[in-house]
C-alpha positions as a printed Julia matrix, in Angstrom:
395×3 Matrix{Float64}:
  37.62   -7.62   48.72
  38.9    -8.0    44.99
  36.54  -10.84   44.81
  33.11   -8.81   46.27
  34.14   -6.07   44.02
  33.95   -8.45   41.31
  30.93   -9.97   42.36
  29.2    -6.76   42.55
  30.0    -5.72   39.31
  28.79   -8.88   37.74
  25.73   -8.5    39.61
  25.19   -4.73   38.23
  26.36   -5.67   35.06
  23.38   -8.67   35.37
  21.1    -5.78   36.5
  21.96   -3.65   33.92
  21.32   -6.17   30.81
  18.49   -7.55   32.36
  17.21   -3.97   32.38
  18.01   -3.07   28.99
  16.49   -6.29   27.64
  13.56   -5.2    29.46
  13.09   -2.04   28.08
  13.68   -3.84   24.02
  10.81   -5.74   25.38
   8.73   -3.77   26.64
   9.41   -1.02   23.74
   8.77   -3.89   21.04
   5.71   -4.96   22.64
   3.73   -1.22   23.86
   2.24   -1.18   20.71
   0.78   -4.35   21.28
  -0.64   -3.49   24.62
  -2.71   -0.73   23.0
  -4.83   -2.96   20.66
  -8.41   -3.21   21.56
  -8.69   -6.86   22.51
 -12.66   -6.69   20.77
 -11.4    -5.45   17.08
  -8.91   -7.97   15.93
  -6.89   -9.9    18.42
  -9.77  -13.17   17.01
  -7.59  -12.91   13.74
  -4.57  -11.64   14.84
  -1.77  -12.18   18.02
   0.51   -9.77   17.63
   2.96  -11.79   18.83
   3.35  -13.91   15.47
   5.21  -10.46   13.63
   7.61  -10.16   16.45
  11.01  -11.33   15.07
  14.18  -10.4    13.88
  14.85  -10.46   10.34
  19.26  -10.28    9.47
  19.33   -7.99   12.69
  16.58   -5.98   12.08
  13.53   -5.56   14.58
  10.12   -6.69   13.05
   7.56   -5.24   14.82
   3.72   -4.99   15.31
   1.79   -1.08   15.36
  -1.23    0.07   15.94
  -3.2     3.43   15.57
  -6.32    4.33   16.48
  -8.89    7.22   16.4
 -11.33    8.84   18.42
 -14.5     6.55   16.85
 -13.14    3.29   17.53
 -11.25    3.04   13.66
  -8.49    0.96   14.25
  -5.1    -0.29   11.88
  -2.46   -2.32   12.1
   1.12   -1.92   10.52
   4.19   -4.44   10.48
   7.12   -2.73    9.44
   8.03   -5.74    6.57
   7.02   -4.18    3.63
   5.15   -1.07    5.66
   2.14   -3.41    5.37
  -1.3    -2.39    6.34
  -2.36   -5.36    8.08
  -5.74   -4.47    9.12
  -7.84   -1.74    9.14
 -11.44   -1.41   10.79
 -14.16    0.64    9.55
 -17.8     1.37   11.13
 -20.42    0.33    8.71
 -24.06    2.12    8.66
 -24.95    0.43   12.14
 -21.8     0.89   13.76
 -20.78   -2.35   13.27
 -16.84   -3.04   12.63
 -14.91   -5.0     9.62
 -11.66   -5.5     8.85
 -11.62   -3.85    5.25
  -8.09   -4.99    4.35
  -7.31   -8.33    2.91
  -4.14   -9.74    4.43
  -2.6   -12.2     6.58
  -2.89  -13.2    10.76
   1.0   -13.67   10.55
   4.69  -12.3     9.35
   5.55  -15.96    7.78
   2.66  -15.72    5.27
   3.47  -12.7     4.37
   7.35  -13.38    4.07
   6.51  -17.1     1.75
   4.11  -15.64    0.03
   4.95  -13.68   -3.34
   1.78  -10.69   -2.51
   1.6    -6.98   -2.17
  -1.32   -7.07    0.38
  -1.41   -3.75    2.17
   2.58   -2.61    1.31
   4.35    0.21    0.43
   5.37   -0.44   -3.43
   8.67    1.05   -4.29
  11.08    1.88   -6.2
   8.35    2.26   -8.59
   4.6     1.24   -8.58
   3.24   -0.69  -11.5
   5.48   -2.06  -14.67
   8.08   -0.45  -16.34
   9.03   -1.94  -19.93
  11.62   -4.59  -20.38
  12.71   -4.1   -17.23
  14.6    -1.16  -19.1
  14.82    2.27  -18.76
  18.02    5.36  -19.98
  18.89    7.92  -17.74
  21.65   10.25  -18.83
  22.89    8.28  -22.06
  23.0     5.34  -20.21
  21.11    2.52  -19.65
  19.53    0.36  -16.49
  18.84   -3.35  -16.47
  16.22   -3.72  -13.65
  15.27   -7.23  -11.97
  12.81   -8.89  -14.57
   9.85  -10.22  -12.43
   6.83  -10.22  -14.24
   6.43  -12.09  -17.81
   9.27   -9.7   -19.76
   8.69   -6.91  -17.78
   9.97   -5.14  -13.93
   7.14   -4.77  -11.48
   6.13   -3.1    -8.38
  10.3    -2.54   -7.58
  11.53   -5.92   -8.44
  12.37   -8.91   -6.98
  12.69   -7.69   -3.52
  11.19   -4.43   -3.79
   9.72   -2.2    -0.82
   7.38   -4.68    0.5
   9.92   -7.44    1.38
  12.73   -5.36    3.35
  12.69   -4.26    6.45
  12.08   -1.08    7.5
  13.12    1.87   10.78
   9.68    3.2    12.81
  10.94    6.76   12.66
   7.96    8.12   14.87
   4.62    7.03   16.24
   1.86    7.9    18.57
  -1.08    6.61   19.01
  -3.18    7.98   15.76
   0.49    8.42   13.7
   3.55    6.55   12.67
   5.91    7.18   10.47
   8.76    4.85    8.98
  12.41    5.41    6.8
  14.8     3.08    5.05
  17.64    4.01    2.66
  17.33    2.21   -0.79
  21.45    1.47   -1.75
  22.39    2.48   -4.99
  21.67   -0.05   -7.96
  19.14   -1.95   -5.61
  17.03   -4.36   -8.14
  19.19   -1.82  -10.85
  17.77    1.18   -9.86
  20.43    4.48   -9.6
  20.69    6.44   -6.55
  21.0     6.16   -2.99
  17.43    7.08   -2.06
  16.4     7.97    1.32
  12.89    7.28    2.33
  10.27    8.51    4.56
   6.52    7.33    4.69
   3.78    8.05    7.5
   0.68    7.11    8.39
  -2.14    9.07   10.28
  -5.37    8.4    11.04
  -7.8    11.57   11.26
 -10.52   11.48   13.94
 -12.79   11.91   10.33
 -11.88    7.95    9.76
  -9.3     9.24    7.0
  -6.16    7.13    6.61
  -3.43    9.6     5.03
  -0.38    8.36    3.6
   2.31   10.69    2.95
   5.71   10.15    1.34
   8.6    11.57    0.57
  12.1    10.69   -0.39
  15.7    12.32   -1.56
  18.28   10.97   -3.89
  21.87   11.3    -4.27
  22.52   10.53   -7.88
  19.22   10.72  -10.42
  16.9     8.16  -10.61
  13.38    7.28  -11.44
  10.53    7.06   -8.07
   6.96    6.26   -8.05
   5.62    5.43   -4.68
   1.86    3.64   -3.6
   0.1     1.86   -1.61
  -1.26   -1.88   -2.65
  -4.07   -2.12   -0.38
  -6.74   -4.35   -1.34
 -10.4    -3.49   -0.39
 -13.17   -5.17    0.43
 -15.55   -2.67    1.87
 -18.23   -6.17    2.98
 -15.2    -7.2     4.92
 -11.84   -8.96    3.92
 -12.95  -12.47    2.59
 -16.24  -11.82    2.33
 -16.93  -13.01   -1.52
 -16.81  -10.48   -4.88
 -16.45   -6.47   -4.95
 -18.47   -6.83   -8.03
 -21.78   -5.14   -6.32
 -19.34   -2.6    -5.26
 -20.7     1.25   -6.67
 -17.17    3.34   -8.35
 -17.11    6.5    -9.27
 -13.68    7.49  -10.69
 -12.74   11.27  -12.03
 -10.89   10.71  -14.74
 -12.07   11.26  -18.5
  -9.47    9.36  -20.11
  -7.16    6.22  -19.38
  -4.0     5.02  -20.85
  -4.79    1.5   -22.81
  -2.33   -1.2   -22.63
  -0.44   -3.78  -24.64
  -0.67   -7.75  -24.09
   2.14   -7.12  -21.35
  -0.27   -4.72  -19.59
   1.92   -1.98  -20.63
   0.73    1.88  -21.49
   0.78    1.89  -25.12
   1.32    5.55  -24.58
  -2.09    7.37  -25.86
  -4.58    8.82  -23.99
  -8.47    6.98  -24.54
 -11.56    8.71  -23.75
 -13.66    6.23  -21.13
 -16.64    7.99  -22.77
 -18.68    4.77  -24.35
 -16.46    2.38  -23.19
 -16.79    0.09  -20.13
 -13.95    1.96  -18.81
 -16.54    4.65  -17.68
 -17.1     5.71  -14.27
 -17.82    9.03  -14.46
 -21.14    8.4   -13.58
 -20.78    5.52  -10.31
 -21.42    2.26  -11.63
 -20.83   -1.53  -10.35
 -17.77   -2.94  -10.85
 -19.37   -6.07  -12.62
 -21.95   -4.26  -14.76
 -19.48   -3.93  -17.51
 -16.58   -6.39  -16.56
 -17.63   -8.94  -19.1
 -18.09   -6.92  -21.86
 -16.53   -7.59  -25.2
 -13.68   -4.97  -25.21
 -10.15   -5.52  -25.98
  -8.91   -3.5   -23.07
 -11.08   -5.5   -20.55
  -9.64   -9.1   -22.5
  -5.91   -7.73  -21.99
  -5.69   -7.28  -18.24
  -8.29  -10.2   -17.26
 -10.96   -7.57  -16.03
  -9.75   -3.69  -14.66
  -6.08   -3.61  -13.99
  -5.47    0.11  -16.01
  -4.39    3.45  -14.76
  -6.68    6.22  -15.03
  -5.71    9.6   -15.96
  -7.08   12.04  -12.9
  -9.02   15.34  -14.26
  -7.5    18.44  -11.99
 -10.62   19.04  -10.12
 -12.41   18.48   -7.72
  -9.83   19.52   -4.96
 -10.36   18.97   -1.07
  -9.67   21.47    1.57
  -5.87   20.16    1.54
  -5.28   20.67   -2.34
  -5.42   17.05   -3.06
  -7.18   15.85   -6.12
 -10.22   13.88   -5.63
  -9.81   10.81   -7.38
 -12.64    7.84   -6.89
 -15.62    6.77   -4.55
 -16.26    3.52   -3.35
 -19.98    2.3    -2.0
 -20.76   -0.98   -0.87
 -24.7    -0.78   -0.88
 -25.58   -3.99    2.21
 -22.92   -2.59    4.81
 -23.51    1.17    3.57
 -19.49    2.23    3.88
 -18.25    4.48    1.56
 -14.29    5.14    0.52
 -13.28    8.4    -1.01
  -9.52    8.31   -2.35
  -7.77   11.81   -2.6
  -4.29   12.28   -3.79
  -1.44   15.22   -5.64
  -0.96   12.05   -8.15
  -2.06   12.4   -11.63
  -3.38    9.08  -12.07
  -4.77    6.05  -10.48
  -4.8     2.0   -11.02
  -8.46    0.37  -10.56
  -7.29   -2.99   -9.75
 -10.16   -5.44   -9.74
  -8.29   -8.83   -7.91
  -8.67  -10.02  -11.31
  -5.62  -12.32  -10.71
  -6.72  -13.49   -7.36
  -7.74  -17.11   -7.33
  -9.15  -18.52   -3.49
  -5.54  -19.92   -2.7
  -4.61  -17.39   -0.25
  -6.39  -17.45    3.1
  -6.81  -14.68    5.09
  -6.75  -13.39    8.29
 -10.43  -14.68    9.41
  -9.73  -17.94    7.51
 -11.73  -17.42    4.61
 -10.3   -17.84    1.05
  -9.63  -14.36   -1.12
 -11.72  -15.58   -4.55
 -11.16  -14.18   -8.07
 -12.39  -10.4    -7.55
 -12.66  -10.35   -4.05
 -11.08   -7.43   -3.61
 -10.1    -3.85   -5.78
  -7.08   -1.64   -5.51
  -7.1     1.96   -5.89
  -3.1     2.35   -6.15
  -2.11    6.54   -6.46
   0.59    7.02   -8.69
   2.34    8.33  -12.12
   1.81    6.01  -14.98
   3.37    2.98  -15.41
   6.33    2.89  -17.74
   7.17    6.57  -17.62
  10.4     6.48  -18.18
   9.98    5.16  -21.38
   7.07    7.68  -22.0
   8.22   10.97  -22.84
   4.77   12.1   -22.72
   3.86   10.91  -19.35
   4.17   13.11  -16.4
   8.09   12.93  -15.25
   9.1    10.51  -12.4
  12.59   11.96  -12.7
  14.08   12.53   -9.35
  17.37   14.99   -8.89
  19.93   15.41   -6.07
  18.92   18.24   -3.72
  14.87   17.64   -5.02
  12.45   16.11   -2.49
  10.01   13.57   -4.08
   6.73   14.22   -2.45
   3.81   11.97   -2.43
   0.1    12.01   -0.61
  -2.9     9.76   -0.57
  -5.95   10.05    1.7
  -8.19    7.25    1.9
 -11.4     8.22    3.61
 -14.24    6.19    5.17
 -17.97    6.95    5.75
 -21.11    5.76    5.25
 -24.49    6.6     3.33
 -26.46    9.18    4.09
 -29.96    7.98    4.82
């Protein structure tokens, strides 16, 4: 009797496991069973970002809208692995550059499509004083700390928090003095996509000493599609009346320049190549547009948020409009790209194939009295939003 008894529980035990395991599977994979085999699944099986990284669950998400807008998150780095848009015929791209699979992304040193954290863009020296006393941050670009560090927000692993099928949201907990930065920081960002064909990004985060925070996205646009040759034909408009110039480091010297007469205007919309090659100092220091732009207050949509640039690509006809509560924004031109990486669709990303529109406080504001603050107290709640929305031209 002893020995059915024992049987039987060693069966239900079996059961039981086998059950469980079941349900990790299936709960990994549901998101995969929701992708529209048409959009992407020729670039992309979802099964090549399943994994486990030291214990944690790498997984593969995907939200979708009422007009057939589709994107795709992994949870490494909260990157935005794909994301297709209608053009003027209804026809769908992938308007993201990135990678068909997590090993690329893990060997490569990129911020395609990731959430950039501690802090977006460069901060000086990889130095900054908080309180009478100094930080050493991880030095990983020339002399100076970018983008978080060594292994900032894009290379870690982060907890899907919440998701249905238009909206997912993720958190992680930053330790203290990770890549030198004070702080426990707790960290929450989501994703939704509107039935308009808006992405909105929304973050927010809470510290338990003070520190510094600057969170953005580092998507990289190509409105033709991902691969698909120069953004240089690409139409910007951006609202901002002044930019902060940089040193040879491609750090804010601090002041304030008027865009008016310079090839740093796009007040009025302009190609992104019209003026690239232009004899001008700022243009010769970051290899082409790599500066943050100074947002002017207004124009507000109906949520509050600032509008900040608009993006048309004149064969396909789609248009992106970038909104945001940040008071500036980097126009990145892929000015540093250079046809090594291939992409998802196997088609090499060439110098300028792609532009960035990262919100975000300036770069190096700690060091920058003058800037807008980045300081972030106990008991505060850093708050962040960006809205990227899609359309196309009227006719």
């Amino acid at each position: 009797m002893k020995s059915l008894k024992l049987l039987f529980a060693c069966a239900l035990t079996g059961a039981i496991s086998m059950s469980c395991n079941q349900m990790k599977k299936e709960k990994m994979t549901e998101s995969v069973s929701k992708t529209p085999k048409a959009k992407f699944e020729k670039n992309i099986n979802a099964q090549d970002f399943i994994t486990t990284i030291e214990g944690d669950s790498v997984g593969f998400y995907v939200l979708t809208n009422v007009n057939g807008m589709e994107a795709t998150f992994t949870n490494y780095g909260l990157r935005l692995v794909s994301l297709y848009v209608p053009d003027k015929n209804g026809e769908f791209a992938d308007v993201v550059l990135g990678f068909d699979n997590l090993a690329d992304y893990r060997a490569k040193k990129n911020f395609y499509g990731a959430v950039i954290g501690r802090y977006g863009n460069r901060i000086a020296k990889g130095k900054f004083t908080l309180d009478g006393k100094t930080y050493d941050l991880a030095i990983n670009n020339n002399e100076n700390h970018l983008h978080g560090g060594l292994l900032g927000f894009e290379s870690v692993v982060w907890k899907v928090d919440e998701q249905s099928d238009n909206a997912i949201s993720f958190t992680r907990t930053s330790p203290d003095m990770e890549e030198g930065y004070p702080g426990n920081l707790e960290v929450k960002v989501s994703y939704l996509l509107t039935d308009d064909n808006a992405l909105e990004i929304s973050y927010e985060a809470k510290t338990d000493k003070p520190t510094y925070v600057n969170l953005t996205n580092h998507s990289f646009f190509n409105l033709k599609g991902e691969g698909e040759g120069t953004v240089n034909d690409h139409v910007v408009m951006l609202n901002a009346d002044k930019f902060t110039p940089v040193d040879n480091g491609l750090i804010p010297t601090g002041e304030l320049e008027d865009v008016a007469g310079t090839p740093f205007d796009f007040k009025v919309p302009k190609a992104i190549g019209r003026d690239i090659e232009t004899d001008f100092e700022q243009l010769k220091l970051g290899n082409g547009y790599d500066h943050n732009f100074v947002l002017n207050e207004t124009p507000k949509n109906a949520e509050g948020l600032t509008f900040a640039a608009r993006v048309v690509e004149p064969n396909s006809g789609r248009t992106l409009e970038v909104y945001t509560d940040e008071p500036g924004v980097q126009f990145y031109g892929g000015n540093f790209l250079d046809g090594t990486d291939i992409g998802k669709s196997g088609k090499a990303y060439v110098r300028r194939g792609s532009f960035c529109l990262e919100t975000q406080h300036f770069p190096n504001s700690p060091n920058q009295p003058g800037f807008p603050s980045t300081r972030l107290e106990p008991g505060e709640t850093y708050t962040s939003h960006c809205t990227y929305k899609f359309g196309v031209v009227e006719n």
